[in-house]
C-alpha positions as CSV (number, residue, x, y, z in Angstrom):
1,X,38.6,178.7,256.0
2,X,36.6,181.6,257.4
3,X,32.6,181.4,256.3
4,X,32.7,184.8,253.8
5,X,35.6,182.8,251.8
6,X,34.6,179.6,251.4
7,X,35.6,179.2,247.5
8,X,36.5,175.4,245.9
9,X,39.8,175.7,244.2
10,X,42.0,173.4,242.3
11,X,43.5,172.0,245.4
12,X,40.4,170.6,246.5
13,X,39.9,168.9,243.4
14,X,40.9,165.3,243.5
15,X,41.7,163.0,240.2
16,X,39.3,161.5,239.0
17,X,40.6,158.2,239.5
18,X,40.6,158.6,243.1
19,X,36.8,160.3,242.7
20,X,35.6,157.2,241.4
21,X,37.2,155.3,244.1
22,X,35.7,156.9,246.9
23,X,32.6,157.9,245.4
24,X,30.7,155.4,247.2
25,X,32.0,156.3,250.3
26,X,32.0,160.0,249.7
27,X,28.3,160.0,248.9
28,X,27.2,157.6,251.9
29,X,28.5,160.3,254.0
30,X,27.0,163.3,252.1
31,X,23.2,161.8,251.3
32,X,22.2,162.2,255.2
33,X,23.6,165.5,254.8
34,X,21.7,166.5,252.0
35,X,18.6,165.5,253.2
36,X,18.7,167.5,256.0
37,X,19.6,170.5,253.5
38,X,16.0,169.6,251.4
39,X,13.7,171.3,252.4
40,X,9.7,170.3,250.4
41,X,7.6,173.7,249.4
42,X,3.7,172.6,248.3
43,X,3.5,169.5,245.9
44,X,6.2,170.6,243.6
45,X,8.9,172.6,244.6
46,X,11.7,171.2,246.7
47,X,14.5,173.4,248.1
48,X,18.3,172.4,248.1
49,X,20.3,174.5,250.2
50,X,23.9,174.3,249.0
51,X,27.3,173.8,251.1
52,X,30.8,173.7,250.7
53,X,30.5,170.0,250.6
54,X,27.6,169.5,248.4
55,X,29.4,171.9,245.7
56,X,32.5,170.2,245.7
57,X,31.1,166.6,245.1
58,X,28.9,168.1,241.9
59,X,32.2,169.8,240.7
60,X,33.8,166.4,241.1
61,X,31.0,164.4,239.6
62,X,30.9,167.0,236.7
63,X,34.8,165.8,235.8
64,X,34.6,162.7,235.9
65,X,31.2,162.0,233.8
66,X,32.4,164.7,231.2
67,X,36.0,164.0,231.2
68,X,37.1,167.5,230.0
69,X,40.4,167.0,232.3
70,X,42.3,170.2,233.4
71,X,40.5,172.7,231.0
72,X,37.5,171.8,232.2
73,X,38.1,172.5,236.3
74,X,37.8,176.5,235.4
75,X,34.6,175.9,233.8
76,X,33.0,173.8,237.0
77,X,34.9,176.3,239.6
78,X,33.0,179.6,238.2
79,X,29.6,177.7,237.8
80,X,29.6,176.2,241.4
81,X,31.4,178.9,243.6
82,X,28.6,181.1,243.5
83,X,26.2,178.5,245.1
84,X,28.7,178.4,247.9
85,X,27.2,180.4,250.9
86,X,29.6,182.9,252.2
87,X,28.8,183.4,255.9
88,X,25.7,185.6,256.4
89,X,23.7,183.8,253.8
90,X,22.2,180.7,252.8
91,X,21.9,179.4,248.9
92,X,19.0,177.1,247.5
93,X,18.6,175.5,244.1
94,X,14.9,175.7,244.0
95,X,13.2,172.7,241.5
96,X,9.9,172.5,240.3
97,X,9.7,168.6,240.1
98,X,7.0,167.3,237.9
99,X,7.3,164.2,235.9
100,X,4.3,164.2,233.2
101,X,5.2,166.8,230.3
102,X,1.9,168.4,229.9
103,X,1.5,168.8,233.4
104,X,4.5,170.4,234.0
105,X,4.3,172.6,231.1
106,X,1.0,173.8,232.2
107,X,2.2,174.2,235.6
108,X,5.0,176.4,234.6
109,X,3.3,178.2,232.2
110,X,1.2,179.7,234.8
111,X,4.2,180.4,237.1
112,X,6.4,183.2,235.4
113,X,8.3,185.3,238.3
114,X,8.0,182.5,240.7
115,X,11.8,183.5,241.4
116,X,10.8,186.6,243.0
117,X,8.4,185.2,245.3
118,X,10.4,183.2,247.8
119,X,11.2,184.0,251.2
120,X,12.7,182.6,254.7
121,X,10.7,184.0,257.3
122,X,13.4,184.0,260.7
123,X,10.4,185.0,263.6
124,X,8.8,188.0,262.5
125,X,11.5,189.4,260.2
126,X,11.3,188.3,256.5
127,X,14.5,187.9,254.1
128,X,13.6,187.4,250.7
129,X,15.4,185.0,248.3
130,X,17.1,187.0,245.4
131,X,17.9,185.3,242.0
132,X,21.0,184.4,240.6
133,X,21.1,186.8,237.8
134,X,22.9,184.3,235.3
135,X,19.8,183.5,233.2
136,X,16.8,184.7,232.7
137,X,14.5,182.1,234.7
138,X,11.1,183.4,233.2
139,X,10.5,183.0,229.5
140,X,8.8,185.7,227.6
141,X,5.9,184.0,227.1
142,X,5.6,183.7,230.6
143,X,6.5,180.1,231.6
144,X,9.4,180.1,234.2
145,X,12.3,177.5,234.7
146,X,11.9,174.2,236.7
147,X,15.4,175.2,238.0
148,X,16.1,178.0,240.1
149,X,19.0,179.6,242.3
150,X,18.5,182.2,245.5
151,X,20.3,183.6,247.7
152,X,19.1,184.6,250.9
153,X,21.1,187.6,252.7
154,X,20.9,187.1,256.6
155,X,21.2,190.3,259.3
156,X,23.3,189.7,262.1
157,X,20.5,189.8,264.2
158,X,18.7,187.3,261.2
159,X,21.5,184.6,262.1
160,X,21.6,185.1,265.8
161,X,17.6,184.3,265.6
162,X,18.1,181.2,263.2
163,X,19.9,179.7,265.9
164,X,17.8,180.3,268.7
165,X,15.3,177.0,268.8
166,X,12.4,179.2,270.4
167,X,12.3,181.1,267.4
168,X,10.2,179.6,264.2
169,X,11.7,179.4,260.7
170,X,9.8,179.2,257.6
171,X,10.4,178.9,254.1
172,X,7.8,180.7,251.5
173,X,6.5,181.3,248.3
174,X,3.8,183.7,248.4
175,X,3.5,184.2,244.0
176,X,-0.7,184.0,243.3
177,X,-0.4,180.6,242.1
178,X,2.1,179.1,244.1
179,X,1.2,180.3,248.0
180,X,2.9,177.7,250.5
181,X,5.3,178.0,253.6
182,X,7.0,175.0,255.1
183,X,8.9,175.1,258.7
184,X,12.3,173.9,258.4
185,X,12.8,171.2,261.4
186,X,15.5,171.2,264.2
187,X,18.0,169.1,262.6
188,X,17.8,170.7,259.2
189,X,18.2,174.4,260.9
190,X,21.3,172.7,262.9
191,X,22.7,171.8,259.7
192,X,22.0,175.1,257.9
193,X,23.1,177.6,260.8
194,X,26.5,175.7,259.8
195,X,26.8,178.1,256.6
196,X,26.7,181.3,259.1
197,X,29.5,183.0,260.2
């Protein structure tokens, strides 16, 4: 399937049955997989860059801990497709992972926006992460989301460079009260150039 149609469909999905059978299996093979894809921003933001793969084991964990059968496979196909990277992209759920209540509601409370703030910088050249825009991910009050979803558009000449070892990559968030960049390692930019065509 060519990288600017990568789309789960029905015929991807298996039953649920045989989900539950290989689910061990399935997720053995995808954990060192994902790990490469997560990528740590500062003390409280991680970075999940989505795939294919990693899309179609949520939609099939969604059908079998729900059970909604057949009606429900519509439902997980529109809310997980767009996560899919199509070709000159990559696609992160961003979390802000904080375990103690207050703390996080404090911590949030001061970062409304944060979803426009975050950027991969490819060398000199910078290509900003744009919200899905699903939800609103900032309150009115001013408290954002501990969930997030970006997409990051790539040039041509973006890819080409993400490919090229020489050349540093960075992930950012430059909002006032959240300012931290991370590189992204060999392996895990070997793994991500996978989602460009």
């Amino acid at each position: 399937m060519p990288a600017s149609a990568r789309q789960v469909t029905r015929d991807d999905i298996i039953p649920d049955a045989d989900h539950a059978r290989r689910r061990a299996e399935r997720r053995a093979t995808l954990l060192p997989i994902k790990a490469l894809r997560r990528i740590a921003l500062g003390p409280f933001c991680t970075l999940y860059f989505e795939s294919f793969d990693t899309m179609l084991f949520q939609i099939q964990e969604m059908l079998l801990t729900e059970k909604g059968g057949a009606a429900q496979v519509e439902d997980e196909l529109a809310a997980y497709n767009p996560l899919i990277p199509q070709g000159r992209e990559l696609v992160a759920t961003v979390m802000f992972e904080i375990d103690e209540p207050v703390r996080r509601a404090a911590i949030l409370g001061g970062l409304g926006g944060v979803e426009d703030h975050f950027f991969l910088r490819i060398g000199e050249t910078r290509a900003p992460g744009r919200p899905e825009g699903d939800i609103e991910r900032t309150r009115a009050d001013g408290k954002a989301s501990s969930v997030h979803f970006l997409r990051f558009a790539l040039t041509d000449s973006d890819a080409a460079a993400f490919r090229d070892p020489a050349v540093p990559i960075l992930v950012g968030c430059d909002h006032p009260r959240y300012g931290h960049l991370a590189a992204i390692g060999a392996a895990s930019r070997a793994e991500l150039a996978r989602d460009l065509a």
